[in-house]
C-alpha positions in Angstrom: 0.0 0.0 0.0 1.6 3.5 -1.1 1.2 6.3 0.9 1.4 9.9 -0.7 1.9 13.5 0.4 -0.6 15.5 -1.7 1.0 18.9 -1.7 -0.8 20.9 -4.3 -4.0 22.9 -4.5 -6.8 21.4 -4.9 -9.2 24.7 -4.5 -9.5 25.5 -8.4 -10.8 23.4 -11.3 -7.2 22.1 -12.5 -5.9 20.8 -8.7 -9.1 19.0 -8.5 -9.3 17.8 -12.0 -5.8 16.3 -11.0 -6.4 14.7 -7.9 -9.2 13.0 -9.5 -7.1 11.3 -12.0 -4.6 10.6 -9.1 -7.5 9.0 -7.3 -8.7 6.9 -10.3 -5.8 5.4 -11.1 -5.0 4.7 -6.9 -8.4 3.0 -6.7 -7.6 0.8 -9.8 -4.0 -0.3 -8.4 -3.9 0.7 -4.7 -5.0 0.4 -2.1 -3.7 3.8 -1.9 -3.1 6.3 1.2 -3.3 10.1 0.8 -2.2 13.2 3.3 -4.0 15.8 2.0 -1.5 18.4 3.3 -2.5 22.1 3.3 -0.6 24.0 0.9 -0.2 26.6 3.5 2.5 24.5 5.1 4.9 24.9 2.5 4.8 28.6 3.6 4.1 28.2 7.2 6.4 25.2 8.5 8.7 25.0 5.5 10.1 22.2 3.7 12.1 21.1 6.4 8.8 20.0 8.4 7.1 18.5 5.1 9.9 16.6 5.1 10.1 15.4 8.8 6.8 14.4 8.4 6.9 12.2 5.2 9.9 10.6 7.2 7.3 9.7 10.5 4.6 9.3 8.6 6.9 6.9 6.3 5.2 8.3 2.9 6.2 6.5 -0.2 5.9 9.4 -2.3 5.5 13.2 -2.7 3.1 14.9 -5.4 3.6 18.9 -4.5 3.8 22.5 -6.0 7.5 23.3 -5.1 9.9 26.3 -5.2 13.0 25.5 -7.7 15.2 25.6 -4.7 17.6 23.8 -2.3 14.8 22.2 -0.3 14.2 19.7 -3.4 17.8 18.3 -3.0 16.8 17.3 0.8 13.5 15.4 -0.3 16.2 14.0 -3.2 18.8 12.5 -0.5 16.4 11.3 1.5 15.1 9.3 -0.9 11.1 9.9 -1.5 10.3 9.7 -5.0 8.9 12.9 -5.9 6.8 14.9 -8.8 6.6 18.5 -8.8 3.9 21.0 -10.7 5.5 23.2 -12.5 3.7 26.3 -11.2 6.7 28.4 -11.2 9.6 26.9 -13.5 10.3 23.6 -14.8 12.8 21.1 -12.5 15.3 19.6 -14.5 16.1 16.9 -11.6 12.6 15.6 -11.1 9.8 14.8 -13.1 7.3 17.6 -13.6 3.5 17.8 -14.5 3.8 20.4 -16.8 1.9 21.5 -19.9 1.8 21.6 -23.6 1.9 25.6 -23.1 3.0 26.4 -26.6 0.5 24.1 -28.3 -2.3 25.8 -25.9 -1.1 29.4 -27.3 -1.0 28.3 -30.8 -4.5 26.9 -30.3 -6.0 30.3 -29.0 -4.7 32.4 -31.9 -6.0 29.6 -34.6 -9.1 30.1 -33.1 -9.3 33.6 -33.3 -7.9 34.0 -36.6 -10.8 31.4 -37.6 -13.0 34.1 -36.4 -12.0 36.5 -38.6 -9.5 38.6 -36.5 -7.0 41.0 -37.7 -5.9 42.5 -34.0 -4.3 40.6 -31.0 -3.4 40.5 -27.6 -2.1 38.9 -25.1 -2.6 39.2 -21.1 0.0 37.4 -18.8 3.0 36.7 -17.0 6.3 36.9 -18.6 8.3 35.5 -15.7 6.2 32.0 -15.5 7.1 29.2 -17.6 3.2 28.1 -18.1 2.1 31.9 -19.2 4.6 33.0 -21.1 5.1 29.6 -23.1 1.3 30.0 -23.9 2.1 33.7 -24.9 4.9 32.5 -27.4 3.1 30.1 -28.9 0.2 32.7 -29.5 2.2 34.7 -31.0 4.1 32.6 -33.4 0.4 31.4 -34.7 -0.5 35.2 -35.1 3.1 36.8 -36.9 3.0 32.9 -39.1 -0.1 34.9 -41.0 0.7 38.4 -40.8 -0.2 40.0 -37.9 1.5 41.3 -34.5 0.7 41.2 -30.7 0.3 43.6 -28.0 1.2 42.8 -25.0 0.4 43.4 -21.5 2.6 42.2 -18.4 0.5 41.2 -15.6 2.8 41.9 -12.4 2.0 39.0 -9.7 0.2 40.4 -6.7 -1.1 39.0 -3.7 -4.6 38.1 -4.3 -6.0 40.6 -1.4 -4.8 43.2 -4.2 -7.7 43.8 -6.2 -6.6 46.7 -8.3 -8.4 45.0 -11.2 -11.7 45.4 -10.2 -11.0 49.2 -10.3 -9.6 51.4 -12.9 -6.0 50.9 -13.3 -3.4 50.5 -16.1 -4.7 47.8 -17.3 -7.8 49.5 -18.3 -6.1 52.0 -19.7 -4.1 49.5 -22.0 -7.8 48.0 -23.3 -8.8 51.7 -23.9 -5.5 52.2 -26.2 -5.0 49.1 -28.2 -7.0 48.6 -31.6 -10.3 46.9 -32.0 -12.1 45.0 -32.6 -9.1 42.9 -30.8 -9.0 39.1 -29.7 -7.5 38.9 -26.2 -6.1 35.6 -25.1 -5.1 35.4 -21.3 -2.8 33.4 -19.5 -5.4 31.7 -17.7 -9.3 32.0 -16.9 -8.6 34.1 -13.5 -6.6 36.8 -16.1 -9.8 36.2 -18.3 -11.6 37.3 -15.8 -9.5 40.5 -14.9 -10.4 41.9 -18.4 -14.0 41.5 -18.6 -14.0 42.8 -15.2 -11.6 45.8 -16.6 -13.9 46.1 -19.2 -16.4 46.7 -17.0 -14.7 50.2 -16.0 -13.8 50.9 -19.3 -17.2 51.2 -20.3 -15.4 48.3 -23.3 -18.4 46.0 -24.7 -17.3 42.1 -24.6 -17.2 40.7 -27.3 -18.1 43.2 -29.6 -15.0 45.4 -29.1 -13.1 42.6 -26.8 -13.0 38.9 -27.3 -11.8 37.3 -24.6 -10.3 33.7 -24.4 -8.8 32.3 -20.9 -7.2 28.7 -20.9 -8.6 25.5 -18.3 -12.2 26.3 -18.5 -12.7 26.3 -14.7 -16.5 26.7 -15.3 -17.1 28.6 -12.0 -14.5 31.3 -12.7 -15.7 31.1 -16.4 -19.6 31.9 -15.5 -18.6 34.2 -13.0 -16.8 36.7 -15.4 -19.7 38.8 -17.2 -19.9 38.0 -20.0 -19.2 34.3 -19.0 -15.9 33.7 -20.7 -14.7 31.1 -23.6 -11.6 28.9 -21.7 -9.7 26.4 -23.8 -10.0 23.1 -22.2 -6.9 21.2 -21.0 -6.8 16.7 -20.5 -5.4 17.9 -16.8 -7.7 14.1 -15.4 -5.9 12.3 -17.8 -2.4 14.0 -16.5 -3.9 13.6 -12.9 -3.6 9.7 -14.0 -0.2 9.7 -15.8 1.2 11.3 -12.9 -0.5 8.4 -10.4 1.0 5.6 -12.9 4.5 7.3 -12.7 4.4 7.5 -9.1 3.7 3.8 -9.2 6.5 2.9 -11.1 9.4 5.5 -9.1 8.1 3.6 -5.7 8.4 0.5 -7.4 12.0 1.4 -8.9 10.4 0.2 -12.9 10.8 3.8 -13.8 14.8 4.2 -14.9 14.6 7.3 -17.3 13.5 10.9 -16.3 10.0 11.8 -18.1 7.7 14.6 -17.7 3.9 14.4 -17.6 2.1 16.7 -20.0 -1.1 17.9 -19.9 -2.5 18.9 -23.3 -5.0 21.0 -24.6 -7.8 19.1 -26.0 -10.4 22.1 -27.4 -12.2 25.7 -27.0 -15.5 26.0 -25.3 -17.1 29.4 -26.8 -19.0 31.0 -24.4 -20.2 34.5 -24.7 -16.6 36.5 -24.6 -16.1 35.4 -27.8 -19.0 34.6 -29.7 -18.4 36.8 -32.4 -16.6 37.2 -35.8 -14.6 40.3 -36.5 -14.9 41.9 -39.9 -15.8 45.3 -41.1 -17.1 43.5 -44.1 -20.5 43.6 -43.5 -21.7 40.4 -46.3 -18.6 38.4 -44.7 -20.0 39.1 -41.5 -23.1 37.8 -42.6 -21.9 34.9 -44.2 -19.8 34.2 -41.0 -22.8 34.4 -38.9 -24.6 32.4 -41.1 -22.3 29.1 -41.0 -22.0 29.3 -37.3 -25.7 29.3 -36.6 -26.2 26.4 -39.0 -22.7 24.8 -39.0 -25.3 21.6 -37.6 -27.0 21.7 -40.6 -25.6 19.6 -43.7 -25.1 23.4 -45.3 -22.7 24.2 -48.3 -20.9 27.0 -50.2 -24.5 27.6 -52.4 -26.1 28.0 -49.4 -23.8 30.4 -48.1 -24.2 32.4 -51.6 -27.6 32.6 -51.1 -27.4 34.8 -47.9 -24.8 37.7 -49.6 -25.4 39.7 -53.1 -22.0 38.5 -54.3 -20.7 36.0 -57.1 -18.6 33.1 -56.4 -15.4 34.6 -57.0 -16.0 37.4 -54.9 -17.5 35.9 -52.0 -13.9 33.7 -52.0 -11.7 36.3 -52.5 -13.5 38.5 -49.8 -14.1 35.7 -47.6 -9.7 34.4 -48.0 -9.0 38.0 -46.9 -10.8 37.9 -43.7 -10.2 34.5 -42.7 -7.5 33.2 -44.4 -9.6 30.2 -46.0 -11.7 29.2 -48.2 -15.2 29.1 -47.2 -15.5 25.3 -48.5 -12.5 24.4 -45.8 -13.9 27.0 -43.5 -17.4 25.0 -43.3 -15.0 21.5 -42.9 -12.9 22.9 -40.5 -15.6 24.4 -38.1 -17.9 21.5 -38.5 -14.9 19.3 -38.1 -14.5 21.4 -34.4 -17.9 21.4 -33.1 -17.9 17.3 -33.7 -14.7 17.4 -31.7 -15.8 19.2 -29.2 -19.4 17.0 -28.8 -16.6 13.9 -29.1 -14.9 14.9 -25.8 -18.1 16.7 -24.2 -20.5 13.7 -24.5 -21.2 9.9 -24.2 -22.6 9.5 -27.8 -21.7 7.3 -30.4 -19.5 8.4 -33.2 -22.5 8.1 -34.9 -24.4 10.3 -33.4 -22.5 13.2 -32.9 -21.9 13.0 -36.9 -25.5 12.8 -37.4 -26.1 16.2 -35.1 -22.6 17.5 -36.3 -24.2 17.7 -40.4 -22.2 14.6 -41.7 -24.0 12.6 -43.9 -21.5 9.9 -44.1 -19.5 8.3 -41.9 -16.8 8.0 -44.2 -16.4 11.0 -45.4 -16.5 12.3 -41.9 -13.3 9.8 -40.4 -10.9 10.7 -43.7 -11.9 14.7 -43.0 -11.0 14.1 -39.4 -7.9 12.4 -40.0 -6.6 14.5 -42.3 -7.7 18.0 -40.2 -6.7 15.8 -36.3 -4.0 13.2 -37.6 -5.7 10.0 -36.6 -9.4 8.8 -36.4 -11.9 10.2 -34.0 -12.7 6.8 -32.0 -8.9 7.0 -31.2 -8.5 10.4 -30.7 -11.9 10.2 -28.1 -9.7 7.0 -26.2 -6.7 9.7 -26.1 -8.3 12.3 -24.1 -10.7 10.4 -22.8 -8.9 7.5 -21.3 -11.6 6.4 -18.8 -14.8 6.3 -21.3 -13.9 3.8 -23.7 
């Protein structure tokens, strides 16, 4: 029977989310034991008590949110296998549960460039490995098709500082900055600092603002007003991969150093960004009209039949706002809300095609593989580990 030091917080969506993978795998290999230790005590008593208690206690293993400092060494020599989250910095000595940051950043601008966008932000931390990874990899996306990023570097404050809620600098940067703009922060709690910003700014969200955060923690996301659009991370799965590796360092099967990584898996739209940006008022309609029906089994002709414009125009109007052509547009969006009903639901594969507009099986997996990489039963089994 393992017994493990739980040193992390579990008050937001993405502790709990991982100590619900930990759990699932402990109650599929385990018996397991868990000290749920305050993460208060890491502040309070130090490292040098954690540690003298794992020793009494005899814990097996240590899952914690550390400082990159001396204290690891200690845990190190006295020989409790341990896994940090990277909530500062990497470790390069111990495994981490970290994320696929840059993949997550590159995920928010595709999004918002699908939408139409021509102006970006983005709202973080610049000294954090897990914001300003996301920031790079949003910004890579954005200059790869033509466009720059503003930035704005959120100085870490304790959270009894709640200059955001008032009028401050960083309202003063949303009044400056071009718009219609598509904001992407660090995280769903900086989401919520700009709509609340907003707020002050007398800014309307999402007409002049779109916001997008990243680990849809639903309560922080309904609580911002407008309730705010969060890419979703696999953070039960990595809950699970971190559970299995902790298994195999007790066990001494684990020989190499590996890190966990949690990945993004998709963008829930909520109101903070349901909207597409363009000045063109038929390729606004013609947006709008593929996003209300993008259910429907709707084509290019249908689309034609909403705007007073040829063919040729429509695609050469439609290629300078979005970068695509309507045709992959309608494949690609379709091929998103399926994906997002994949991972959201129970359902067949059937039956999301059905409700997605796919006629034909078929037609749907080789569109899917080609857009995802592989087909959608094993990309549901990847992100989905305990549903299949």
């Amino acid at each position: 029977m393992h017994k493990i030091i739980l040193l992390f917080d579990i008050s937001e969506e993405y502790g709990k989310n991982l100590l619900k993978g930990i759990t699932r795998y402990s109650k599929e290999h385990g018996p397991w034991v868990f000290c749920r230790m305050p993460l208060h005590y890491r502040e309070t008593l130090g490292m040098d008590r954690v540690l003298e208690f794992a020793k009494e206690w005899e814990a097996n293993g240590i899952i914690a949110q550390l400082y990159n400092s001396s204290d690891i060494r200690k845990i190190l020599d006295a020989g409790i296998p341990i896994i940090a989250e990277d909530f500062k910095e990497r470790f390069s000595d111990i495994p981490n549960i970290t994320g696929g940051y840059f993949e997550t950043g590159r995920m928010g601008a595709e999004y918002f460039l699908n939408k139409g966008f021509k102006n970006f932000a983005f709202y973080g931390f610049r000294n954090i490995v897990w914001s300003r990874e996301r920031a790079e990899g949003f910004e890579e996306f954005v200059t790869e098709h033509g466009y720059t990023v503003h930035s704005y570097e959120h100085e870490e404050t304790p959270s009894r500082e709640l200059w955001h809620y008032m009028p401050s600098a960083l309202s003063q940067w949303l009044k400056s900055i071009p718009k219609p703009i598509a904001i992407m922060a660090c995280d769903d709690e900086r989401g919520n600092h700009i709509t609340e910003a907003c707020k002050h700014a007398g800014i309307q969200i999402p007409e002049e603002i779109a916001v997008l955060g990243v680990d849809n923690d639903e309560l922080t996301c309904n609580l911002s007003d407008p309730p705010l659009s969060s890419i979703n991370l696999d953070i039960e799965h990595g809950g699970y991969e971190t559970a299995r590796l902790m298994d195999l360092l007790i066990l001494n099967k684990q020989t190499g150093r590996y890190d966990i990584i949690v990945k993004p898996t998709h963008v829930i739209t909520r109101q903070s960004t349901d909207i597409c940006a363009t000045t063109d008022k038929y390729i606004a309609a013609a947006l709008k009209y593929i996003h209300l029906n993008i259910d429907n089994n709707i084509n290019v002709k249908d689309v034609l039949k909403k705007v007073p414009l040829s063919r040729r125009a429509l695609e050469i109007r439609f290629f300078e706002v979005t970068g695509s052509a309507v045709y992959k547009y309608i494949c690609n969006l379709r091929i998103q809300k399926f994906t997002n009903k994949l991972l959201e639901t129970d359902k067949s594969i059937a039956e999301i095609a059905i409700e997605s507009g796919f006629s034909e099986s078929k037609n749907l997996s080789r569109l899917f593989k080609q857009i995802k990489g592989t087909t959608p039963l094993k990309y549901r089994r990847k992100f989905i580990a305990n549903k299949e």
